[in-house]
C-alpha positions in Angstrom: 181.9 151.9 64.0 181.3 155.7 65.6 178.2 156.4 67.2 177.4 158.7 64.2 177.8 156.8 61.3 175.2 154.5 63.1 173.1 157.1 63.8 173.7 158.1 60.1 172.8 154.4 58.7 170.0 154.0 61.2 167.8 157.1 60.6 168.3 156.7 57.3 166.6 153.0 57.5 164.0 154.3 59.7 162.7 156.7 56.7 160.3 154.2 55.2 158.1 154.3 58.7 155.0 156.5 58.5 153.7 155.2 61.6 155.4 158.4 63.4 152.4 160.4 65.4 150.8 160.8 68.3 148.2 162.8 70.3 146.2 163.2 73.3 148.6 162.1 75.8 149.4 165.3 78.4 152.4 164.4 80.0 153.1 166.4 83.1 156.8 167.0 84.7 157.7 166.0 87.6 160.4 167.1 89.7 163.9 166.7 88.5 162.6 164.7 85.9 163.4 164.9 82.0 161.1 165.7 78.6 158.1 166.5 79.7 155.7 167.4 76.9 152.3 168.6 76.8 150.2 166.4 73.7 153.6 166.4 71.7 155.2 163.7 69.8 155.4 163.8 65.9 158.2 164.0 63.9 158.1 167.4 62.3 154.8 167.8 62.2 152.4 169.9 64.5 151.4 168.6 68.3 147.5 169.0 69.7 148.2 172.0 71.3 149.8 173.6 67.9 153.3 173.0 68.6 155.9 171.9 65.7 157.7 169.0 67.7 160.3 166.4 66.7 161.0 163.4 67.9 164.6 161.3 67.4 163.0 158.3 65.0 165.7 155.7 64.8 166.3 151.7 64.5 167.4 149.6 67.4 169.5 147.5 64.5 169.2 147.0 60.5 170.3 143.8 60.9 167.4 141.7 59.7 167.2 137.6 59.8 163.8 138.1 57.8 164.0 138.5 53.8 160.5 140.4 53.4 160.8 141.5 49.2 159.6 145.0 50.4 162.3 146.0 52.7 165.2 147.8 52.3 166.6 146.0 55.5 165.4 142.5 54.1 168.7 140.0 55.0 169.4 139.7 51.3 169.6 143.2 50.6 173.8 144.5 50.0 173.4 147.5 52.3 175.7 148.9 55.8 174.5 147.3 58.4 174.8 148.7 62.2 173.1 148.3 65.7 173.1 150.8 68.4 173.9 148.9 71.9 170.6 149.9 74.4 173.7 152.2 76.4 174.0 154.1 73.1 171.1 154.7 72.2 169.6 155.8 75.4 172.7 158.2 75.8 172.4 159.6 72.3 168.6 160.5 72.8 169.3 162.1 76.2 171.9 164.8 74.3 169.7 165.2 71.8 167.0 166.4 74.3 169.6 168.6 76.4 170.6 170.1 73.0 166.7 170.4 72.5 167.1 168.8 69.0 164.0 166.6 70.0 161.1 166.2 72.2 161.1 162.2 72.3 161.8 159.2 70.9 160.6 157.4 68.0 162.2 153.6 68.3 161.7 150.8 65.7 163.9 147.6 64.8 164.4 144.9 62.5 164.7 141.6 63.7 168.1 140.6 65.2 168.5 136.9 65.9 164.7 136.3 66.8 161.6 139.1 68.0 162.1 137.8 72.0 166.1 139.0 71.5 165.5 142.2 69.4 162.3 143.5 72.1 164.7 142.6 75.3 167.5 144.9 73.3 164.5 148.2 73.0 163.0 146.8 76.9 166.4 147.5 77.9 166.8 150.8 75.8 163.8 151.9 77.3 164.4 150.9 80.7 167.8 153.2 80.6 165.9 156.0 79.6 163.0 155.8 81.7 165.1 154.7 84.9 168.3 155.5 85.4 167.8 158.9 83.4 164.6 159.6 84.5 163.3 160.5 81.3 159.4 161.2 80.9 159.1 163.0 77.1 157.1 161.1 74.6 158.5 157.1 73.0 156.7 155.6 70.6 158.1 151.9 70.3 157.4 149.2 67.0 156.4 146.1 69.3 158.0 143.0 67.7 155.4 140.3 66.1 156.5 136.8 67.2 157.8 138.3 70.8 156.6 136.5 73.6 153.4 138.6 75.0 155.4 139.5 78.4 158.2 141.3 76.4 155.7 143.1 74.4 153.5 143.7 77.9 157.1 144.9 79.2 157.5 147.2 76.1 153.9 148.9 76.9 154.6 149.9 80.3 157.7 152.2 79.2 156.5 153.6 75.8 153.3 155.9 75.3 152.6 154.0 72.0 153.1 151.4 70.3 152.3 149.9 66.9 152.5 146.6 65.5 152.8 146.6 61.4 150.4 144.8 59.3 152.7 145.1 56.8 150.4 144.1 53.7 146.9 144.4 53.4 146.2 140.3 52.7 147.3 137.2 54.6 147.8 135.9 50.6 150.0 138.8 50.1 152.0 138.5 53.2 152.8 134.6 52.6 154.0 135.5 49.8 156.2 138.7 50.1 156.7 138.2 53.6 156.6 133.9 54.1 158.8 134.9 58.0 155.8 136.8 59.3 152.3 135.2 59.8 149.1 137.1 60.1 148.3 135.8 63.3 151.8 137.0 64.7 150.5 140.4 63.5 147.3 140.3 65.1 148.0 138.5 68.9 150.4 141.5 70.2 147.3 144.0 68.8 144.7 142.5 70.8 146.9 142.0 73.8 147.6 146.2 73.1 144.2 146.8 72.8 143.4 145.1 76.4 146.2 146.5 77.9 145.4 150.2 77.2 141.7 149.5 77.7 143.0 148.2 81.3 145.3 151.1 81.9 143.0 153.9 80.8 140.7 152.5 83.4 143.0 152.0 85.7 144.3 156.0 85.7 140.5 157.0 86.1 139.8 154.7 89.3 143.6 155.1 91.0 145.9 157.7 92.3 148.5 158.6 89.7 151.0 156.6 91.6 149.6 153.3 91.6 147.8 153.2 88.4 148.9 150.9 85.7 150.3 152.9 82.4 150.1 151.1 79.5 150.3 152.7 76.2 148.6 155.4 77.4 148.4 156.3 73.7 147.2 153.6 72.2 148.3 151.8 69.3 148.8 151.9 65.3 149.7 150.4 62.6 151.3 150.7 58.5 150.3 149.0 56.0 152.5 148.9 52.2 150.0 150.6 49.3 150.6 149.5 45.5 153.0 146.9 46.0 150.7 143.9 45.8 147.2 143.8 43.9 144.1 144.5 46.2 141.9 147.3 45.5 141.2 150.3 47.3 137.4 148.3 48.7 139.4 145.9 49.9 141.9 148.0 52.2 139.1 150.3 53.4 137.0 147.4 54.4 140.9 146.1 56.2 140.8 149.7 57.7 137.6 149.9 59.2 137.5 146.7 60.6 141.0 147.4 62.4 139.7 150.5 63.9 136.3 148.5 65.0 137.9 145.0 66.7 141.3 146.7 67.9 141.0 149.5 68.1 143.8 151.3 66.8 144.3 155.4 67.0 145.5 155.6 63.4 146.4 153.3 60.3 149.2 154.6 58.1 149.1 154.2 54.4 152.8 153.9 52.8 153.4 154.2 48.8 155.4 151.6 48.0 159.1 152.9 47.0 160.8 150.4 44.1 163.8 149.2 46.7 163.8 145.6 45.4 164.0 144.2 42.0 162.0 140.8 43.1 160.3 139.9 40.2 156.9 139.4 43.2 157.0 143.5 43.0 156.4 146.3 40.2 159.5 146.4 38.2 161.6 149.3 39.5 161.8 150.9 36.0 159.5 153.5 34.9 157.6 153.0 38.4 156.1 155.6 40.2 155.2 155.4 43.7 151.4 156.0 44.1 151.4 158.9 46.4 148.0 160.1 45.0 146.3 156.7 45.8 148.0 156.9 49.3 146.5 160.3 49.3 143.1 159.3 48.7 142.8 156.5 51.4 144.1 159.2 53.8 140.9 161.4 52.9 138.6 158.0 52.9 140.6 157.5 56.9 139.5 160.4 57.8 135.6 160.1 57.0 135.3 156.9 58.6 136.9 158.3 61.8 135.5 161.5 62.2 132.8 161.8 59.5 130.7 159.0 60.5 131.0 156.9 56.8 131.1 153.8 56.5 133.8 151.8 53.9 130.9 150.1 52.3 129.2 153.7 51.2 132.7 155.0 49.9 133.3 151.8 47.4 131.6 148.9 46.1 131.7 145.9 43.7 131.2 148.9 41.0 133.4 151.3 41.9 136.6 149.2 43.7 139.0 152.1 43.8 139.0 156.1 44.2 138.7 158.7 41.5 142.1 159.9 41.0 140.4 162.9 39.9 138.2 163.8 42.8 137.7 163.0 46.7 135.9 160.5 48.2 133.5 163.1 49.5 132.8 164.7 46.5 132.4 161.3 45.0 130.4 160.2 47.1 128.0 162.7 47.0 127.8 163.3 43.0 126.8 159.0 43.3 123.8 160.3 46.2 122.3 163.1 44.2 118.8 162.2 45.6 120.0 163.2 49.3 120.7 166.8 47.9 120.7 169.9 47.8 120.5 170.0 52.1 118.7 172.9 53.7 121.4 174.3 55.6 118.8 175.8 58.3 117.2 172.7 59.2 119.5 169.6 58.4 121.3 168.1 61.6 124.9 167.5 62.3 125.2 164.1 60.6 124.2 165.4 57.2 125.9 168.6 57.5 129.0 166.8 57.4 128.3 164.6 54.5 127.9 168.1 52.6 131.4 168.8 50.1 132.7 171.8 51.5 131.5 171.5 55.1 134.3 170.1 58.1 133.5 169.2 61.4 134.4 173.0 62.6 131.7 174.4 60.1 129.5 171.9 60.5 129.5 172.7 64.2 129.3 176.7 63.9 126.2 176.5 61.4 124.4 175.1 64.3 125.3 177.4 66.8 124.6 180.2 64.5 121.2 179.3 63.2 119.8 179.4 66.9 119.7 183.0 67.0 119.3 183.5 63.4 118.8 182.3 59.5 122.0 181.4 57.5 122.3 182.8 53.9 125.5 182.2 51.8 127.3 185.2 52.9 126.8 184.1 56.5 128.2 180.4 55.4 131.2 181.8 53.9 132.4 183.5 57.2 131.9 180.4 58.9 134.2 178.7 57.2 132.0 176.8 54.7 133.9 176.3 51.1 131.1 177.3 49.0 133.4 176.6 45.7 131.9 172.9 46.7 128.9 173.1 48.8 126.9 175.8 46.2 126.1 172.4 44.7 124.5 170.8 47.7 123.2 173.3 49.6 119.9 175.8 49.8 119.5 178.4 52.2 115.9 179.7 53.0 114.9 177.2 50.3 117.1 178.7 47.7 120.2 177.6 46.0 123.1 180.1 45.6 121.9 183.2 42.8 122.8 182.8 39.6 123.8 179.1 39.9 122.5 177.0 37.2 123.5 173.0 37.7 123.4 170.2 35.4 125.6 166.8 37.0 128.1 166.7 34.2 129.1 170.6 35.0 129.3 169.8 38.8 131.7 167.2 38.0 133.9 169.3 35.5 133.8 172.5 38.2 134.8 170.0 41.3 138.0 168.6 39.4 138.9 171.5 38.3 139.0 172.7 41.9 141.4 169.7 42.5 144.1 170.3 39.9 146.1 172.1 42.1 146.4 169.7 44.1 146.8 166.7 41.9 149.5 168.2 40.5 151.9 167.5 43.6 151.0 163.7 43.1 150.4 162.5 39.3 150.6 165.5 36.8 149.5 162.9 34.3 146.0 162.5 35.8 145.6 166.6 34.9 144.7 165.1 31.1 141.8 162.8 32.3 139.4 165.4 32.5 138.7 168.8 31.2 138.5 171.6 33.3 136.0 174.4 33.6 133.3 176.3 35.7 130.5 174.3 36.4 127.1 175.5 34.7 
């Protein structure tokens, strides 16, 4: 087969991988050395420095000894099959970097033979690039669960990142769509991750450059399938938090699951739609309990299992907590600011630098970024609540979906009926 109708075959395979970021890793050149990149790595998306980058995301092989229900690669599946040797690969991502098509790599397999064969296949991928090409841009490798911890160990000191797939977000779920991979086969090569990069990032604080140990510098994250099996929203936020918490992990992807099966285990494939607005949703929940300082148990409970459709998590949230609001602006600290609809971490932090020197009103708010279409509602200044604003709960609610229609509208349109819309009164 020619090296591009692999190619062809194996990007295409690799499209189902969200797991495709990373950030905070400054990689400096060195002399006569290849791809260096300064906090760069996602695949068409923007780099911490505000760079669009790209990196070449690819499989080792589609040639899979597992039969996983949810997989387009699954053994059972009637597709084109191909595997790049480690030679090919390595050469192909070195002319896509002198043509400046990419900025690094992004490598993932399925399972070819067994997980020890398929990682020694990427180690020696890797080891090409890193070694006899001298390359230093950004790799992000899938470790393989089942591999033998040395091979994964191995695959950590040549890669920036690494992630290990959790696949599904119950052991139940995973015996049964899944019976090849086990949960503690998942969970071994995370902790020894987790150690490793703890180990490393100690180790490059303590050593010179040239003798300390890099492993992962990055970190480590993982994907987990959304709407293909039964468990509520409560039940992968509490997964999600407790990941971040005992391993953790720099991000956890959420993937809608895509109808590529017609195992009766799954959603039929007719008349099913992908739930890209629930996927949505537990991206916004993500983000408060890693930056926002929420917890999964104040987002959901036993009475409320899974996300309004209609509105955020914040917002939510907050309508549920009425007896915390409206916040005084002027007085309230950083914690609560951010709890406030409307209010980021960016805003959040210029209200307090700006009420030192003097006291915030709602005009002052608006150049600072604050979204007062949503925080008018939770927020006085001076003791006084936007002018002319008259609130009763049920108009809250009706203004703050409204606000989101927009948006819904590039996920469910159907959802745009559940509620009217309208100003709030």
């Amino acid at each position: 087969m020619e090296l591009m109708d692999k190619l062809e075959i194996l990007a295409d395979a690799a499209k189902y991988d969200a797991a495709c970021t990373s950030s905070g890793l400054d990689k400096k050149s060195a002399k006569a050395r290849l791809g260096s990149s300064m906090m760069a790595g996602c695949c068409h998306t923007f780099s911490a420095d505000g760079r669009c980058v790209t990196l070449l995301k690819v499989l080792l092989t589609n040639c899979c000894v597992y039969d996983c229900q949810y997989c387009v690669n699954r053994r059972s599946n009637d597709t084109r099959r191909a595997a790049f040797t480690p030679e090919e690969l390595a050469e192909l991502t070195i002319q896509f970097f002198r043509r400046n098509y990419i900025e690094g790599l992004f490598l993932s397999s399925a399972v070819l033979r067994n997980p020890d064969y398929t990682t020694e296949l990427m180690i020696r991928a890797l080891s090409l690039l890193r070694e006899t090409y001298g390359f230093k841009g950004y790799i992000h490798a899938k470790a393989i669960p089942g591999a033998d911890p040395l091979l994964t160990w191995r695959l950590g000191l040549l890669a920036d990142r690494l992630s290990v797939n959790i696949e599904l977000p119950s052991s139940q779920s995973l015996g049964l769509l899944a019976p090849d991979k086990k949960k503690d086969a998942i969970l071994k090569p995370m902790a020894l991750i987790r150690d490793g990069s703890a180990e490393s990032r100690k180790s490059i604080r303590q050593l010179p450059a040239k003798q300390a140990l890099h492993f992962a510098p990055a970190g480590q994250s993982t994907q987990m399938i959304i709407g293909a099996t039964p468990e509520n929203d409560r039940h992968i936020l509490h997964l999600t938090q407790n990941l971040y918490q005992k391993y953790k992990l720099k991000r956890v992807f959420y993937s809608a699951y895509m109808p590529v099966s017609n195992s009766t285990l799954l959603p039929a494939p007719e008349g099913f739609k992908p739930p890209l607005l629930r996927e949505h949703r537990l991206y916004q929940a993500d983000w408060l309990l890693r930056f926002y300082g929420f917890d999964a148990g104040e987002l959901l409970d036993e009475q409320n299992p899974n996300f309004d459709p209609n509105l955020d998590p914040k917002c939510c949230w907050a309508l549920r907590h009425m007896e915390q609001f409206p916040v005084e602006v002027n007085r309230a600290d950083y914690e609560m600011l951010l709890r406030v609809p409307g209010i980021g971490m960016t805003s959040a932090r210029r209200i307090l630098t700006a009420r030192r020197t003097c006291t915030l009103d709602y005009a002052a708010l608006k150049k600072l970024g604050v979204v007062l279409k949503r925080a008018q509602y939770f927020i006085t200044c001076g003791g006084r609540m936007s002018d002319g604003l008259r609130v009763r709960p049920d108009g809250v609610l009706r203004h703050l979906v409204a606000l989101e229609k927009p948006k819904l509208l590039a996920y469910e349109p159907e959802q745009l009926s559940l509620f009217d819309g309208g100003n709030a009164v």
